[in-house]
N, C-alpha and C positions, 0 to 999 in steps of 0.2 A: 067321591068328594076328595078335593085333595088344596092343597095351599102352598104358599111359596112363602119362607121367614127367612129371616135373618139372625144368624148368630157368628161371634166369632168372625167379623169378616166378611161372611162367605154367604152367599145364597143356597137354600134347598129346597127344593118340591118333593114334600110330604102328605103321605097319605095315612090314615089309622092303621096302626099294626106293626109300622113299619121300624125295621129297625138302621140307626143311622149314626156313623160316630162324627163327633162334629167337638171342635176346640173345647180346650179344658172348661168346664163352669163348676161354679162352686157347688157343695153341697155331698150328702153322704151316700152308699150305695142304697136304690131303695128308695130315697127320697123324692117324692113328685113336685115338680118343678113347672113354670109357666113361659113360654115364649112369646114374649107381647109384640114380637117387632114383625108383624105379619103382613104383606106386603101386596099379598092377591090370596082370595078363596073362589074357587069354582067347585059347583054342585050340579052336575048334569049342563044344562045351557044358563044359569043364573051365575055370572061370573061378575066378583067383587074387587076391584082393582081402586088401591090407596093413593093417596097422594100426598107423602110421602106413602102412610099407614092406614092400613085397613081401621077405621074407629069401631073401638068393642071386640075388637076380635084377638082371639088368642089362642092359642097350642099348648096341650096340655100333655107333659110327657114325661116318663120315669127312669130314674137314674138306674141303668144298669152294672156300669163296672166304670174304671179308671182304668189308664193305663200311658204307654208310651208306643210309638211307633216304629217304624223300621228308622235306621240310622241312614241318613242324607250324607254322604260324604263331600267334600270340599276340596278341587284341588289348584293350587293356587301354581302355576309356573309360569319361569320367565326364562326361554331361551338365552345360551350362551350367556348364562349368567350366574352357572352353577347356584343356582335359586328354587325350592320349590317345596311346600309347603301345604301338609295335607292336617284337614280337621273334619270335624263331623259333627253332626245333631240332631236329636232323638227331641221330638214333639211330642209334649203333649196332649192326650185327646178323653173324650167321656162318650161313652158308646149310652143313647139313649134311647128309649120304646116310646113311639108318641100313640098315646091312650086315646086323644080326643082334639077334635078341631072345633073351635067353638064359633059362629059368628055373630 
């Protein structure tokens, strides 16, 4: 069994067990959390696809750590024009265990 939500953006296909780091959300290490914004569930051949949302359904998952990412560097130049200009940024992210897929 596995499902497809939405967090942060970004799409992911999750199964029980699995472990996934996905954009900062609130909340403290430890704390179990719900992902309503669930998009498709498939169980063997009975597959549940939303329109936007799956209705009723939802992902259930536990905060395991916080943290930050590798640094993205920036470099910004501009030929013959003695120009150029370097920055960088370190993302945000919550590495989390989903427990349970509910439909």
């Amino acid at each position: 069994m596995y499902a497809v939500v939405k967090t942060g953006g970004k799409q992911h296909r999750v199964t029980q067990g699995e472990y996934l780091k996905v954009e900062k959300l609130e909340g403290n290490e430890g704390d179990a959390i719900e992902l309503n914004e669930v998009l498709m569930i498939a169980d063997g051949d009975n597959l549940k696809i939303g329109t936007p949302m799956v209705d009723g359904a939802k992902v259930t998952a536990k905060i395991l750590s916080h943290g930050r990412g590798k640094k993205v560097e920036i470099m910004k130049f501009r030929r013959r024009k003695h120009h150029q200009k370097k920055t960088g940024h370190r993302q945000y992210y919550t590495e989390i265990e989903i427990t349970g897929i509910n439909a």
